[in-house]
N, C-alpha and C positions, 0 to 999 in steps of 0.2 A: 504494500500500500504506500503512497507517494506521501509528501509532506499535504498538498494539499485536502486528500482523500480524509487523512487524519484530524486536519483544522476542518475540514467541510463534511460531516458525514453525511450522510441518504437520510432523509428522515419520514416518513409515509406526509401522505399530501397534507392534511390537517393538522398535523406534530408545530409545536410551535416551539423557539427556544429564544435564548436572550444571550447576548454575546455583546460586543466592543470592539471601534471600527480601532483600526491598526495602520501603523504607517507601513508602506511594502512599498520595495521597488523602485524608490526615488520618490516616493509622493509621501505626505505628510498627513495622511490619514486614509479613509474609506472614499469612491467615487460612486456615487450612486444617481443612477440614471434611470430614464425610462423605458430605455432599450436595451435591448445588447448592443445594436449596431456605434448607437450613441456611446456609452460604455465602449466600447474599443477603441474610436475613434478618441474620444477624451482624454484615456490613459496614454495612448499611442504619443499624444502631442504632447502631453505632460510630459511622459517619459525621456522625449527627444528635447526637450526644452521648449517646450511652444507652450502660448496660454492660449487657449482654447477658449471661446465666450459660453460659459455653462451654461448659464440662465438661455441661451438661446439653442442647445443643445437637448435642452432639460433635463440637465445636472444638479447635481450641491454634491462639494467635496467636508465631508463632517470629519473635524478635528480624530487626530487618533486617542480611541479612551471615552468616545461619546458613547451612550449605550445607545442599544439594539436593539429590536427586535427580526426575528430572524423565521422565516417561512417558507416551505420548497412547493414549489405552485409546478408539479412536472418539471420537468428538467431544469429550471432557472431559481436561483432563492430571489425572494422577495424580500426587501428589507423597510423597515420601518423604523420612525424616529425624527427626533427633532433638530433642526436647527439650532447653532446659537440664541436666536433670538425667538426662540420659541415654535415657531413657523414647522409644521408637519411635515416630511418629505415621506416618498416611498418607492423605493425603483429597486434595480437590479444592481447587481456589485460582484467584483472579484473574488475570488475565495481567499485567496492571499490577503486581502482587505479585511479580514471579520477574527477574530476573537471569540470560540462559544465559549461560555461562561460554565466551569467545571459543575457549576450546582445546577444547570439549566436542565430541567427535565427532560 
């Protein structure tokens, strides 16, 4: 099993857990999008040194150490959680991005 397989386990479609987004990879916390397409594209430019316009992406990049919550909707996790400033986000995210939390059911 891979490091990610280990941070990211299968969880039946309903399972819910609670986890903590993580810096990975040259980014300074979790990228969470509305797509995957978006999600690749966003990390790709981060990664390479580009800044990418999120908000017009339909991005928020949450601090590493924000909590989670964490949902597998078929093959994509779903993540949930707030912004700095309170503001609700919900997309898709790296699995190298997430932290589950050892007590998360």
């Amino acid at each position: 099993m891979g490091a990610a397989e280990e941070r990211f386990p299968e969880l039946a479609v309903d399972e819910v857990r609670t986890g903590r987004a993580s810096a990975s990879r040259g980014l300074s916390g979790a990228l969470l999008c509305r797509s995957l397409a978006s999600l690749a594209f966003a990390a790709t430019q981060m990664r390479d040194g580009g800044a990418p316009d999120l908000q017009t992406l339909g991005c928020t990049l949450l601090p590493a150490g924000t909590a989670l919550t964490l949902e597998q909707d078929g093959r994509s996790w779903v993540v949930r959680s707030q912004t700095l400033l309170g503001v609700p986000v919900r997309g898709v995210t790296e699995p190298e991005m997430i932290e589950i939390d050892k007590a998360s059911p």
